[in-house]
C-alpha positions as CSV (number, residue, x, y, z in Angstrom):
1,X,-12.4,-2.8,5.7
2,X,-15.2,-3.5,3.4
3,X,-15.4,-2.4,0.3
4,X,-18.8,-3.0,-1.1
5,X,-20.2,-0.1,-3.7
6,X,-23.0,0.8,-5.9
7,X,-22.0,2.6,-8.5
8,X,-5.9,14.0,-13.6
9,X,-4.5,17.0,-17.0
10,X,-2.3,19.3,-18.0
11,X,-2.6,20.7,-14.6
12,X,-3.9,18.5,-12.0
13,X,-4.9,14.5,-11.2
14,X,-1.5,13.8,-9.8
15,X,-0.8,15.7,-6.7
16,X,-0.9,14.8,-2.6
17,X,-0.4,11.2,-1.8
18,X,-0.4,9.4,-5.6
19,X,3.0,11.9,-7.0
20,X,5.8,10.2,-5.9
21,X,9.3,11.2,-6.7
22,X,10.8,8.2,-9.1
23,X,13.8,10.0,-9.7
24,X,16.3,6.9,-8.8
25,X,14.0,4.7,-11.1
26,X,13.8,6.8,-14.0
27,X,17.3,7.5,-14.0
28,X,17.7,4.0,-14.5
29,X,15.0,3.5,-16.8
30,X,16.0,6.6,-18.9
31,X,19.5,7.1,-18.2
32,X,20.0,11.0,-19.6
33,X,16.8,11.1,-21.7
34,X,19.2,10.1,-25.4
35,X,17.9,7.5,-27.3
36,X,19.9,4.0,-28.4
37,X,21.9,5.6,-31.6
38,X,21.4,1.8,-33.6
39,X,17.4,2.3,-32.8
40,X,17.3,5.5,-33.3
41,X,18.9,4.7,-36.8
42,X,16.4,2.9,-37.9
43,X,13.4,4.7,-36.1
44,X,13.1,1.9,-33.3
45,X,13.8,4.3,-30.2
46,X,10.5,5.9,-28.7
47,X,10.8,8.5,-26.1
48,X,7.7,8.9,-24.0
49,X,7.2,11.8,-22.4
50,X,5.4,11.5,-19.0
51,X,4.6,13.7,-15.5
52,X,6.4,12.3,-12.3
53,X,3.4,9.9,-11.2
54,X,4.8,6.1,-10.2
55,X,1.9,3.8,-12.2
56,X,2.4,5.6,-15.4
57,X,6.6,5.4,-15.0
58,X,5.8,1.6,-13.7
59,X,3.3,0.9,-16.3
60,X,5.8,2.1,-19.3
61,X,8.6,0.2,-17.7
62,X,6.7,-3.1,-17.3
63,X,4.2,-3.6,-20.5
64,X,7.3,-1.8,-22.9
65,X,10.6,-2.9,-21.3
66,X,12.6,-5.0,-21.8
67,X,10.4,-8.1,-23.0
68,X,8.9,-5.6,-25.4
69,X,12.2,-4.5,-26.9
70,X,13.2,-8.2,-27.1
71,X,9.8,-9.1,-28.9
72,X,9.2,-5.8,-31.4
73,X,13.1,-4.4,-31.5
74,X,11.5,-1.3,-30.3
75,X,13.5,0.5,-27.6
76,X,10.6,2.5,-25.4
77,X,12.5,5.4,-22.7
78,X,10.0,7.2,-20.4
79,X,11.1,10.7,-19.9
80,X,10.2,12.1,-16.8
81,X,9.8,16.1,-16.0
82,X,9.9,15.3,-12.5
83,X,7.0,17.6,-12.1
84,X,3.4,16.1,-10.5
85,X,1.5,17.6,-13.4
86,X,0.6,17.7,-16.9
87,X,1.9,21.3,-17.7
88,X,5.1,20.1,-16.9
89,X,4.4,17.8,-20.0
90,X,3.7,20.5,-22.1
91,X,6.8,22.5,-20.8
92,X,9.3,19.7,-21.5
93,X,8.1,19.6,-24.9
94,X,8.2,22.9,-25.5
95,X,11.5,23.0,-24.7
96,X,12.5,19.8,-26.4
97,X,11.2,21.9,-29.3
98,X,13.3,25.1,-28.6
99,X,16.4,23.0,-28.4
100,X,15.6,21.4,-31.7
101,X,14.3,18.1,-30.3
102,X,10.8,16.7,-31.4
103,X,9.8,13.8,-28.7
104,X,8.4,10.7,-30.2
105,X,5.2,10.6,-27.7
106,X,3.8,12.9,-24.9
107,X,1.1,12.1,-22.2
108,X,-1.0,15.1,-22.2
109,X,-3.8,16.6,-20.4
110,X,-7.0,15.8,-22.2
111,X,-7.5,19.7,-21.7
112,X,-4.4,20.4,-23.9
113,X,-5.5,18.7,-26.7
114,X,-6.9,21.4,-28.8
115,X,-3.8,23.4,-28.5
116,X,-1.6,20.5,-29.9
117,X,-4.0,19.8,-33.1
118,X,-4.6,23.3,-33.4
119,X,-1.2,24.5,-33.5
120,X,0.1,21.0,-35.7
121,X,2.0,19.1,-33.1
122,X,0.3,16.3,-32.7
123,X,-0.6,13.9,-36.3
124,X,-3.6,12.1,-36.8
125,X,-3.0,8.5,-35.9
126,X,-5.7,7.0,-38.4
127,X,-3.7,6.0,-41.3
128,X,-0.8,4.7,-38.4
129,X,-3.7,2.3,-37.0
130,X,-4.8,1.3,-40.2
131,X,-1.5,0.8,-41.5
132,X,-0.8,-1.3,-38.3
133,X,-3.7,-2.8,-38.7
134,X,-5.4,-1.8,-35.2
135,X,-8.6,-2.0,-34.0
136,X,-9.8,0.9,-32.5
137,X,-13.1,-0.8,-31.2
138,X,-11.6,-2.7,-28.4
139,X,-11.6,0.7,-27.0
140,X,-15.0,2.5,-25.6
141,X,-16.7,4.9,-28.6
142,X,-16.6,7.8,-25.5
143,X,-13.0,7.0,-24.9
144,X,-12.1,7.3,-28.5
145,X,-14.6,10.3,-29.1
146,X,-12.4,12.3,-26.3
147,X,-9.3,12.2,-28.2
148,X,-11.1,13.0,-32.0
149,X,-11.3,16.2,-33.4
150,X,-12.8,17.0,-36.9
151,X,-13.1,13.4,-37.2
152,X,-9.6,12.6,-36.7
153,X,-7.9,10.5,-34.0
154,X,-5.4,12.5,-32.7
155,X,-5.2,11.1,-29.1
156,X,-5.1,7.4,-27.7
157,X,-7.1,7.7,-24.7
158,X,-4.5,6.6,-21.6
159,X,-5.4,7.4,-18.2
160,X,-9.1,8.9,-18.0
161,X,-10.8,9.5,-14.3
162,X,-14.0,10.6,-13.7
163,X,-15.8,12.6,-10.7
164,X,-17.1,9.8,-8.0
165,X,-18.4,10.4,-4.9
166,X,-16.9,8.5,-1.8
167,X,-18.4,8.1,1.0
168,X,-18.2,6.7,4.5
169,X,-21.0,3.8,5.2
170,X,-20.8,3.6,8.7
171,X,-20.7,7.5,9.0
172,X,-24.0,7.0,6.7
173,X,-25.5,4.0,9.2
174,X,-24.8,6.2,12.9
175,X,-26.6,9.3,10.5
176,X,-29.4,7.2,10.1
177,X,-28.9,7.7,5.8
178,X,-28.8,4.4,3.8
179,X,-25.7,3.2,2.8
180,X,-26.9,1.7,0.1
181,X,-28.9,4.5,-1.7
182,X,-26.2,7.3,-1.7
183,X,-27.3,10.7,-2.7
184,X,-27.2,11.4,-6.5
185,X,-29.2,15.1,-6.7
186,X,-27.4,18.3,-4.8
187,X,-30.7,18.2,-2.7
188,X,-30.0,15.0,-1.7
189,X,-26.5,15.8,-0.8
190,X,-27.0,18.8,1.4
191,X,-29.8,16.2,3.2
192,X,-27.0,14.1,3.6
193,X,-24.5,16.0,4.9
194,X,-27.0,18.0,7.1
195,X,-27.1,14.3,8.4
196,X,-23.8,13.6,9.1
197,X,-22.9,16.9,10.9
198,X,-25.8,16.3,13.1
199,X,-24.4,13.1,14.0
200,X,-21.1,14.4,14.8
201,X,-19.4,14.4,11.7
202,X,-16.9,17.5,11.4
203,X,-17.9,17.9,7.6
204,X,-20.7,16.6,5.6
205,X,-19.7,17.0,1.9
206,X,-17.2,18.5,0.0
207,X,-15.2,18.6,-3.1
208,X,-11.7,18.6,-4.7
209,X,-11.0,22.1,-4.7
210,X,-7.4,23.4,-6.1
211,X,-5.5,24.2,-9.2
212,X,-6.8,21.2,-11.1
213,X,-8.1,23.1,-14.7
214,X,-11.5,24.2,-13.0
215,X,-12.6,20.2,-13.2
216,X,-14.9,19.6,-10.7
217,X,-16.4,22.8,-11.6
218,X,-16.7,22.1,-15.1
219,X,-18.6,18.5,-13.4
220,X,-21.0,20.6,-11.9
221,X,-21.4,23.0,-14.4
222,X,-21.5,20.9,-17.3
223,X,-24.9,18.7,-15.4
224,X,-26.7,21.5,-14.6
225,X,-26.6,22.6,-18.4
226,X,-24.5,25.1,-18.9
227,X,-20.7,25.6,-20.9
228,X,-17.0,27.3,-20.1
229,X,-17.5,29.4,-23.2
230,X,-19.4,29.9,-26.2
231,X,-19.5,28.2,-29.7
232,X,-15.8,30.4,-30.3
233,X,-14.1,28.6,-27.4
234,X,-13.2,31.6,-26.7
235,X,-16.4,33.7,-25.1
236,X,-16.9,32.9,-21.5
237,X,-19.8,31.9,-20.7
238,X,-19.3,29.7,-17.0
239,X,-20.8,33.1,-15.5
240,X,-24.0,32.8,-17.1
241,X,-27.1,31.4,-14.6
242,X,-25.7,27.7,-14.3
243,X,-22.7,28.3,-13.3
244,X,-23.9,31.2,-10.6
245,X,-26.2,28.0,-9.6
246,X,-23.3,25.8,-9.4
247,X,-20.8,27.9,-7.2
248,X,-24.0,29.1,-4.9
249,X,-24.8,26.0,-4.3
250,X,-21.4,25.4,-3.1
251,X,-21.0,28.7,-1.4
252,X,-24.7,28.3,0.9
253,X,-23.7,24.3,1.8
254,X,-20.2,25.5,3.7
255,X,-21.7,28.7,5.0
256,X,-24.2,26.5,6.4
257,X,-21.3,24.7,8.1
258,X,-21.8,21.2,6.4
259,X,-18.4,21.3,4.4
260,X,-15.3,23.6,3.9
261,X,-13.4,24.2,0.5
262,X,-10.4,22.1,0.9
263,X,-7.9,21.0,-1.4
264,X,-7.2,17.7,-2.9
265,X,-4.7,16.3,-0.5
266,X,-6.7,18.2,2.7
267,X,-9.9,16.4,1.9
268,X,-8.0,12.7,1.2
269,X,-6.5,13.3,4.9
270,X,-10.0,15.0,6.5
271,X,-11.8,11.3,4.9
272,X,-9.4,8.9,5.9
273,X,-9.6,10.3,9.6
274,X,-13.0,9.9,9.4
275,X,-13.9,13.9,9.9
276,X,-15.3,14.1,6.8
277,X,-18.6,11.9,5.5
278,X,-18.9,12.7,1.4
279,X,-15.9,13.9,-1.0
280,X,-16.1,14.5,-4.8
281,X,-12.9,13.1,-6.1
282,X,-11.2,11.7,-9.1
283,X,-11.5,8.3,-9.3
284,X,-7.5,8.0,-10.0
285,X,-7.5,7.7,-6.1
286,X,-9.2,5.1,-5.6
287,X,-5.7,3.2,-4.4
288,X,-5.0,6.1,-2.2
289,X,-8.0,6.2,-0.8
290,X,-8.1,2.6,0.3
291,X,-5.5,2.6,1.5
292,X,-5.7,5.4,3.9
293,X,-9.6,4.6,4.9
294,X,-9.7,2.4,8.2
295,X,-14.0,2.2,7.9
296,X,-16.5,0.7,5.2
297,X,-15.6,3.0,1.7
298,X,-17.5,3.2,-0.9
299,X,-18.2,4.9,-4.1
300,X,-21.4,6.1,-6.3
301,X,-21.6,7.9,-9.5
302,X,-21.5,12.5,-8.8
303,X,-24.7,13.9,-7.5
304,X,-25.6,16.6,-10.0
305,X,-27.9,19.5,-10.0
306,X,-31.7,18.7,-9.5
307,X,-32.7,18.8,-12.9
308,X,-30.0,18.5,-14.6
309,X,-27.9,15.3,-16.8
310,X,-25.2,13.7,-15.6
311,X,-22.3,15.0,-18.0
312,X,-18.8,13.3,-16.5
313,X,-15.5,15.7,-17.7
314,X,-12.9,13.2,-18.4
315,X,-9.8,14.0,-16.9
316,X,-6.6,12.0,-17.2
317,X,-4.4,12.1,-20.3
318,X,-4.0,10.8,-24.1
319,X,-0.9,9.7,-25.8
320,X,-0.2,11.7,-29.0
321,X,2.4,11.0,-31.3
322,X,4.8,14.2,-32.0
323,X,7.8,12.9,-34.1
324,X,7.3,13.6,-38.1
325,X,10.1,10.5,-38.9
326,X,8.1,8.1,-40.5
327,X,9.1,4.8,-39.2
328,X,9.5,6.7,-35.7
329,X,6.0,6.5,-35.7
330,X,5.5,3.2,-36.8
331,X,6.9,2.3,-33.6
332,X,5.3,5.1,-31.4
333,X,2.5,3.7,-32.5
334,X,2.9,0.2,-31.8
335,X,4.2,1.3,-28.6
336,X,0.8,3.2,-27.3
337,X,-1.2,0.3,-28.6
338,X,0.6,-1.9,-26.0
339,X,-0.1,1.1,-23.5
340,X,-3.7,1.2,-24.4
341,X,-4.0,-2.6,-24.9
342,X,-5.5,-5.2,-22.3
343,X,-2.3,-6.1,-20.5
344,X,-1.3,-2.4,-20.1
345,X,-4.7,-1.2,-18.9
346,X,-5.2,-3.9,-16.5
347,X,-1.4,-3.0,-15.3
348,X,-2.2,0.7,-14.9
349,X,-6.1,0.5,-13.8
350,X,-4.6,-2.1,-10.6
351,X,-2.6,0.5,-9.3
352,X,-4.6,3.6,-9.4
353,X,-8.7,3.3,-9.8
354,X,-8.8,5.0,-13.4
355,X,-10.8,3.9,-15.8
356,X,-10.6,0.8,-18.1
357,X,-10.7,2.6,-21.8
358,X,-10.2,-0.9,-23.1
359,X,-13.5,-3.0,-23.5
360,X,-11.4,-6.1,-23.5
361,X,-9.6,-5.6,-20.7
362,X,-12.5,-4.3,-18.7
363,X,-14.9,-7.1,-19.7
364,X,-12.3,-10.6,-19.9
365,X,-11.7,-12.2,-16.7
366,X,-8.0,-12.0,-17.5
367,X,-7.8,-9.3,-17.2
368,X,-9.7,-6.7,-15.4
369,X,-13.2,-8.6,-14.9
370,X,-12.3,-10.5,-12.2
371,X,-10.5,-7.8,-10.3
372,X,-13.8,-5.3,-10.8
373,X,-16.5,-7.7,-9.7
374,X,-14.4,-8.0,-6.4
375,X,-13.0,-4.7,-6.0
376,X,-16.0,-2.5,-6.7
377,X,-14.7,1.0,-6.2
378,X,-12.4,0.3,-8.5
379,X,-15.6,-0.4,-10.7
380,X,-17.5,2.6,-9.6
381,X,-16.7,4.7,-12.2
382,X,-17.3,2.1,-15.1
383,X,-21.2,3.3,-14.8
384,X,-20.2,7.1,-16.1
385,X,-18.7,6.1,-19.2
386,X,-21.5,6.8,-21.3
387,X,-21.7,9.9,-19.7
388,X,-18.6,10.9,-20.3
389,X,-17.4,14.6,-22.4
390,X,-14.3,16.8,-22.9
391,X,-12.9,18.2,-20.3
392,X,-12.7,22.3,-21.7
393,X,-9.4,23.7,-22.4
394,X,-8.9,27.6,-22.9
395,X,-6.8,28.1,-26.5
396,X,-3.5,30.0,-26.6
397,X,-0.7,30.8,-24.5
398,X,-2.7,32.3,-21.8
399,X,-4.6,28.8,-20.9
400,X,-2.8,28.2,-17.3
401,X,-3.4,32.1,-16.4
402,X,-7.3,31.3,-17.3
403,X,-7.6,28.3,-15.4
404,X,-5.5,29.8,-12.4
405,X,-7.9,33.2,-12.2
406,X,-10.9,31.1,-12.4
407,X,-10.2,28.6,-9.2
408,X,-8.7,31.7,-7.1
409,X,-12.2,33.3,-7.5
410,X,-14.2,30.2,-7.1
411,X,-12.2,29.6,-3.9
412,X,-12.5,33.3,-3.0
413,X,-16.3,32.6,-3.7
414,X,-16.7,29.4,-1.1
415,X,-14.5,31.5,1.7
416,X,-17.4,34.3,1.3
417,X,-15.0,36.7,0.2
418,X,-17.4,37.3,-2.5
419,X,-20.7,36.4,-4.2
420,X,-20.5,33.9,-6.7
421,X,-21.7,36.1,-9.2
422,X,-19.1,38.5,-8.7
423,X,-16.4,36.0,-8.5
424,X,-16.8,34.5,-11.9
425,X,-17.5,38.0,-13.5
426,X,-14.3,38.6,-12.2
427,X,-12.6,35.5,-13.5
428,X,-14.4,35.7,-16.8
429,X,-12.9,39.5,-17.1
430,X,-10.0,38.3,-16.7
431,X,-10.0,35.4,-19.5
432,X,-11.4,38.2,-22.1
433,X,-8.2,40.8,-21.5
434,X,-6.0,37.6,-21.3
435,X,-7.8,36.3,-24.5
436,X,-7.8,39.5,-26.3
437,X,-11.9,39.6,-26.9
């Protein structure tokens, strides 16, 4: 299998094939979840509160065990909430909260962010890196800027994924399509999968379609110019004219029978068996991918609206520090900076495809520079970082109702159940009444 190329959130990167259950390992990692009372003592025990996804349970384990512990005295335990996504995250520290337990760290979906800083959860980690001594620019200025707010660094970025396109070369070469000049405008993709359809292909192109916080979406949305709400955060506006563009675009392509709305794990399996030529998908599964591909993969930057600028929404998570014990987050700091650093993002991009936030690691051959220049999907999404923005996050209690309303229309939408005009007046009704505006 060649794999030449040319260039997940509070609800959604880690589901199908890449959750695995690590309950045996983490109950021997974390025992019952209670910290070491002597470290604790002296602020030297860091919990670390993660979803059930194996290279984030593995990467904690092997960069912060118990070589770490020997070297710093700091005692790291990953928490797991057994659940495959971030809003289990946010549950478990809700109810750490409830029973009068603040964790030391959380891995959060960059699309809860706002909600932590805005209702104090989270502290500002600039006078911790200063105090520490840390330099922030080893890490990429878009990287940093997704975790700022008013200024502030209030999230290490961790784990961040962007949109790629895969696609299947030799399905390309029997089409007649270049393999080596992959679509990049919608126009071009519908050519494409027009191609591969008539070649025999059972689908041409589709995307990553289920509860994942409206990401892809927000991808498409976000290129062709237009915005989830307005300047409040709190006004829809993804049913203005670019997103009607976005989901009709969508809707015309699979009425046209050149791809079906599928979900994530639906479209991994329809690709590997080679029944589908083009998928949109995080580039967290890049591994997965590989690995379940028996034909030439490769991977190019999204096609986005004619017309429009590539805007990448980052998904993945930041680590923010939630314990107010002062020399608790001494070490919670030191412990994400070993997370974040070149060793723990060359551990952690190895085993899944997300991108290297660390310019060191991403750019010294021992590291990651090696690996990339031979593995080049695993490089793919490297040419986006510049490109890179928030991924949008609804405010208040009412965020995973939002997000949930908003993909059951969309899909409702690409079934042609509905227009898309109609479907995302509908699901921006329903995030006013749930917002109160």
């Amino acid at each position: 299998m060649s794999t030449t190329a040319t260039p997940v959130t509070r609800r959604a990167v880690l589901s199908g094939a890449g959750a695995l259950t690590l309950a045996g390992l983490v109950a021997a990692c974390s025992g019952n979840g209670t910290t070491n009372t002597s470290a604790a003592a002296t602020g030297k025990s860091v919990e670390i509160v993660t979803c059930n996804f194996d290279p984030f349970v593995q990467e904690i384990t092997t960069i912060t065990g118990a070589g770490y512990t020997q070297r710093t005295g700091i005692t790291v335990t990953p928490i797991n909430t057994g659940g495959p996504s971030y809003e289990s995250v946010d549950q478990r520290v809700q109810s750490d909260l409830a029973a009068g337990h603040t964790d030391a760290v959380a891995m959060i979906g960059l699309n809860s962010l706002d909600n932590y800083v805005s209702a104090g959860r989270c502290v500002a980690l600039d006078a911790l890196a200063h105090q520490a001594g840390y330099d922030t620019s080893q890490l990429y200025p878009t990287m940093l800027d997704l975790g700022t707010r008013d200024s502030q660094l209030y999230g290490m970025p961790h784990s961040v994924s962007t949109l790629l396109m895969f696609y299947n070369a030799d399905a390309f070469r029997k089409a007649g399509l270049d393999p080596d000049k992959p679509p990049t405008t919608f126009s071009e993709l519908q050519n494409a999968a027009k191609a591969l359809v008539s070649a025999g292909l059972r689908y041409g192109a589709t995307f990553k379609n289920d509860a994942s916080g409206n990401w892809c979406f927000q991808n498409f949305l976000r290129s062709r110019g237009g915005t989830m709400a307005g300047p409040d955060g709190k006004t829809p506006t993804f049913n203005q004219s670019a997103g009607v563009a976005v989901l009709d675009y969508w809707t015309k392509l699979f009425a046209a029978g050149l791809g079906k709305t599928m979900t994530g794990t639906e479209m991994n399996a329809a690709f590997g068996r080679g029944d589908l030529g083009i998928m949109l998908n995080s580039s967290s599964y890049v591994k997965t991918i590989l690995d379940g591909s028996k034909f030439d993969v490769r991977a190019a930057p999204m096609p986005i609206p004619d017309g429009g600028q590539r805007k990448c929404v980052a998904g993945g998570d930041l680590l923010v520090i939630l314990t107010r014990d002062a020399a608790q987050q001494k070490s919670a700091f030191d412990a994400i900076s070993e997370l974040v650093g070149p060793a723990g993002i060359t551990t952690l991009v190895k085993a899944t495809g997300y991108t290297a936030v660390n310019q060191v690691a991403a750019t010294q051959p021992a590291y990651l520079k090696t690996f990339l220049d031979s593995n080049p999907l695993f490089a793919a999404n490297t040419a986006q970082i510049d490109d890179l923005v928030p991924w949008f996050g609804w405010p208040g209690q009412h965020a995973a109702e939002i997000e949930k309303a908003i993909d059951q229309q969309i899909t409702l939408a690409l079934r042609g159940s509905t227009t898309p005009q109609a479907a995302l007046d509908a699901a921006a009704s329903r995030a006013k009444n749930l917002l109160g505006s």
